[in-house]
C-alpha positions in Angstrom: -60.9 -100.0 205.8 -63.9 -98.5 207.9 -65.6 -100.4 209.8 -68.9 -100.1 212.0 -68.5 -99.1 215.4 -70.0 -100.2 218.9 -73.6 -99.4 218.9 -74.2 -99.0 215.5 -77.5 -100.0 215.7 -80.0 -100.7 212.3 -82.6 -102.5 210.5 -82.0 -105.6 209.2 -83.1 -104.8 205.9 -82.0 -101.5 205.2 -78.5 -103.4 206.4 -78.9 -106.0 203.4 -79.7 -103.3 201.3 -77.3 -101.2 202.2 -74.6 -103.6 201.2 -76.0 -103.9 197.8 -78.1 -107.6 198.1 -80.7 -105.9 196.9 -83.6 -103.8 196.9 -85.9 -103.6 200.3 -88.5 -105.9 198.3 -86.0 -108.5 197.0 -84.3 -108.7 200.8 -87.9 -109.1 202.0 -88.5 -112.2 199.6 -85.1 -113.8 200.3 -85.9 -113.8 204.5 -89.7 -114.9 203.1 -87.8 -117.8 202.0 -84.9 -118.7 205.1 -82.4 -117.3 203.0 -81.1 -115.1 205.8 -79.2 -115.9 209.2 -78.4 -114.0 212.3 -76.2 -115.0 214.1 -76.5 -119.0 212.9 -80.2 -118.6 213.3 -82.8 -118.0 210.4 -84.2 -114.7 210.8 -87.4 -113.8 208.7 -88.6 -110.8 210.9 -86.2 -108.0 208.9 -87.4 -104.7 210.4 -85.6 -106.5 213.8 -82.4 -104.1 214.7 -79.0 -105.5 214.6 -75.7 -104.1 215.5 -73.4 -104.8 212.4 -70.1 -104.6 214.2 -71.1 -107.5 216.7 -74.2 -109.3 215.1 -73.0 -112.0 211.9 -75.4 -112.0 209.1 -75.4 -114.4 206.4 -77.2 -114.7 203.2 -77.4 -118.2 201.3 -74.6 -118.8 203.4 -71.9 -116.0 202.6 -71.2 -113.8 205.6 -71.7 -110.2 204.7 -69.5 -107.8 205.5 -70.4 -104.1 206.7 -68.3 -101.5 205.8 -69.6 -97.8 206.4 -67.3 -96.2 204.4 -66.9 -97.5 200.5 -63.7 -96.2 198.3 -63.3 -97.4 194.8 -61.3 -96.2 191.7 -62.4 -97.1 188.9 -61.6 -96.6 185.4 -64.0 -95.4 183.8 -64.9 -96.2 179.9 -66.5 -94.6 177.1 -70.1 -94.4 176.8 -71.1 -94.5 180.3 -72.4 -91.7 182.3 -71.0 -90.6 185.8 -74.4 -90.6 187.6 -75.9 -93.2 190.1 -78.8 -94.0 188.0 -79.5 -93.1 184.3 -82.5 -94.5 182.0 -80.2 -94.5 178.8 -76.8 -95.2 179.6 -74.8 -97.4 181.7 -73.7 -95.7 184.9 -70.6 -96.0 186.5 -72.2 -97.6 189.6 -73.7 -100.2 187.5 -70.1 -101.6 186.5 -69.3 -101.9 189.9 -71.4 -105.1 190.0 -71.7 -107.2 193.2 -69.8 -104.7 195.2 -72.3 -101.5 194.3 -74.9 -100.4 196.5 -77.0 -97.6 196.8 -75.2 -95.1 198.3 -72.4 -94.8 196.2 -72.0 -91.9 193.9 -69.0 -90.4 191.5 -66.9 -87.8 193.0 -67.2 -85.6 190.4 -67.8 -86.3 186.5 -66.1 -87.4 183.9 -67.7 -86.9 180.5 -69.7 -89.8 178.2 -66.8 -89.6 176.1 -63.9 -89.2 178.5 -62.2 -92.2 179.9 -60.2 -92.8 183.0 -59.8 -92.1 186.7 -62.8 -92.1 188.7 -63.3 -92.0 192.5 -66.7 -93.6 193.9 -67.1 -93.3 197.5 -70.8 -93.1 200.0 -68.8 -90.5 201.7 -69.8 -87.3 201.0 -67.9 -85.1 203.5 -64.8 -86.4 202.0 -66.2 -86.1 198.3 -67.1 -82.6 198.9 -63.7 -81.2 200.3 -61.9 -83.0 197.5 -63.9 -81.1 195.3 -63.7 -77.7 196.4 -61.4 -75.7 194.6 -60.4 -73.7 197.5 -58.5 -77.4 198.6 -56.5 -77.3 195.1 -56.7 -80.8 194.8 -54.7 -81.7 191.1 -56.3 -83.9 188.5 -54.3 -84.3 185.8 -55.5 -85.4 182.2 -53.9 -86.9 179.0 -55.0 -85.2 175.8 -54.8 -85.8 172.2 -55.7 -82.6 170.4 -56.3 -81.2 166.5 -55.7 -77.8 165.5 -52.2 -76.1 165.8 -51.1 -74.8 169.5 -50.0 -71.3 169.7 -46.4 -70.9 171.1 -47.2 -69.6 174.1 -49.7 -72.1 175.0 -48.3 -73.5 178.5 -48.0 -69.5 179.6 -51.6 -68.8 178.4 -52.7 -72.0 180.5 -50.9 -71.0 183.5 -52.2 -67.1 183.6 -55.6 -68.9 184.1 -58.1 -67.8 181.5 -61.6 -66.6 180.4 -63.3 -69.0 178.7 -65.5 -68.2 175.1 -68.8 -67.5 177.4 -66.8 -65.5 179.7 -66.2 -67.7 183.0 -62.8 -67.9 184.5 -61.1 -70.7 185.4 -57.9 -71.1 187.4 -54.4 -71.7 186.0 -53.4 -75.2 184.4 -50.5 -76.8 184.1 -49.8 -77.7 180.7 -47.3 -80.4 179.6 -46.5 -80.7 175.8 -45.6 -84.5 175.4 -45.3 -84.3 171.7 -46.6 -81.7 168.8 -46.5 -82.4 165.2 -48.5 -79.5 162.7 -51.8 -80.0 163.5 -52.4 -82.4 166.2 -50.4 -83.0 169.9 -50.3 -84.7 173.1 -50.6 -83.1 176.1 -51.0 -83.4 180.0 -53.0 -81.0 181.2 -53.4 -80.4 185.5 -56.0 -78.2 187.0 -57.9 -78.0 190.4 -61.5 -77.2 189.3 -63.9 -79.5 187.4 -66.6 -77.0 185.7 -68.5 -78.5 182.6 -66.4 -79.7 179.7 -63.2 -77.6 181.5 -60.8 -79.3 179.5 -62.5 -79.1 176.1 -63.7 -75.8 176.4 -60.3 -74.3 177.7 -58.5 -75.7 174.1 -61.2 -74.2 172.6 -59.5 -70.9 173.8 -56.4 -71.6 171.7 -58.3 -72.7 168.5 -57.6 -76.4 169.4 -60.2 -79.4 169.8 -59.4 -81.9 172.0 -60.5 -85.6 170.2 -59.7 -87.6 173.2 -59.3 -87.7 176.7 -58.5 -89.6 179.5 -58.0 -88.8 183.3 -55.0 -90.2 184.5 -54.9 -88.6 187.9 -56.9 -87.3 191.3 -55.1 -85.9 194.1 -52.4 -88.7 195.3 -54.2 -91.1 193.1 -52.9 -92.5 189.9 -54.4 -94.8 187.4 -52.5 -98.1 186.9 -51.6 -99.2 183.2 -53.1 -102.8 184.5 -56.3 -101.4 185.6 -58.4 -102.0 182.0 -61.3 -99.6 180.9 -64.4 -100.7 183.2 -62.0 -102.6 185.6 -62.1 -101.3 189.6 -60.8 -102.0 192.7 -60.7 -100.6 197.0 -58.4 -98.4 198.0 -56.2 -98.8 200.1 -56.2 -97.7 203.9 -52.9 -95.6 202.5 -54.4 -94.0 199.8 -57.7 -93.1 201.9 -55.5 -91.6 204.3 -53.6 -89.8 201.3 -57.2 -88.3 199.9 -57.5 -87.4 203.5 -54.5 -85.1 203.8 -54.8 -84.0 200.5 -58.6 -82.3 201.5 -58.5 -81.9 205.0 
């Protein structure tokens, strides 16, 4: 995991804010009130500099850490919106709880309706290689779909295709895990992410996809274990994976 390096040097507050203990006003209050230590000394003057990779800063006595560089997959539910900040739904930041702060965003978007693997990061040279189509980074989905696919669906898929208002999108890789007369389950793979791709590229073969769940990004997979809303940190390995995958 990141850390900060020699010379590092910031505010105190914007440091404390930073890590997610709150907004500039609500650090203010706490050192108001001796809640915050530097160094085993209160401190109460928080536009004061500190260098976070040498300088220990507590707050009501839990040491907090610094880490520059955040990583967390998530998976993501139904009904919330992959945005930092929305004024009707839940956002995926929100359900990161203690650990969220401010500069974390969604690599990408997953629908309101689509569940599954997520990538929040605050680092947003990384985010944007690993979303650049020109990296072919693979994010697989698992579909359940109405309407009858035609035969050569999987060759239709992998020609690429024009969808119903004309844009192109790349080939996919389509996986037919089971088919019955009117409904299947699919996997679907492709390296782009434009609005409603996956939806709108069924729509093409007279299909409508009725759920949808991203099971994969790049080398990352989503763990049965992991339950909708549940995240965790990745691991140096995997960062170092996402890495090579989008260098």
């Amino acid at each position: 995991m990141a850390v900060a390096v020699m010379g590092e040097i910031m505010r105190l507050d914007k440091f404390l804010a930073d890590m997610g203990k709150g907004s500039r006003s609500q650090v203010k209050e706490a050192g108001k009130k001796g809640r915050i230590y530097v160094n085993g000394q209160v401190e109460k003057i928080l536009k004061r500099k500190i260098d976070p990779n040498i300088d220990q800063v507590t707050l009501d006595g839990e040491l907090v850490q610094y880490r520059k560089w955040e990583y967390f997959l998530l998976n993501k539910p139904k009904g919330v919106v992959s945005a930092t900040e929305d004024k009707r739904y839940k956002t995926v930041v929100d359900l990161l709880g203690k650990d969220g702060r401010r500069d974390l965003f969604p690599v990408g978007r997953l629908d309101l309706d689509t569940e599954g693997l997520l990538l929040l990061t605050n680092d947003g040279d990384m985010a944007h290689r690993l979303l650049s189509p020109k990296k072919h980074v693979d994010k697989t989905y698992y579909a359940r779909v109405s309407g009858r696919l035609p035969k050569d669906a999987v060759q239709i898929m992998a020609q690429g295709m024009e969808l119903e208002d004309k844009t192109r999108v790349m080939p996919g890789r389509l996986e037919i895990a089971a088919q019955g007369q009117e409904e299947a389950e699919i996997y679907l793979t492709i390296q782009e992410g434009k609005f409603h791709q996956v939806k709108r590229m069924f729509q093409v073969l007279g299909c409508r996809v009725e759920y949808l769940k991203r099971m994969s990004f790049g080398p990352l997979a989503l763990e049965e274990d992991l339950l909708p809303g549940q995240y965790r940190r990745l691991t140096e390995g995997e960062i170092e994976s996402l890495r090579e995958n989008a260098p």
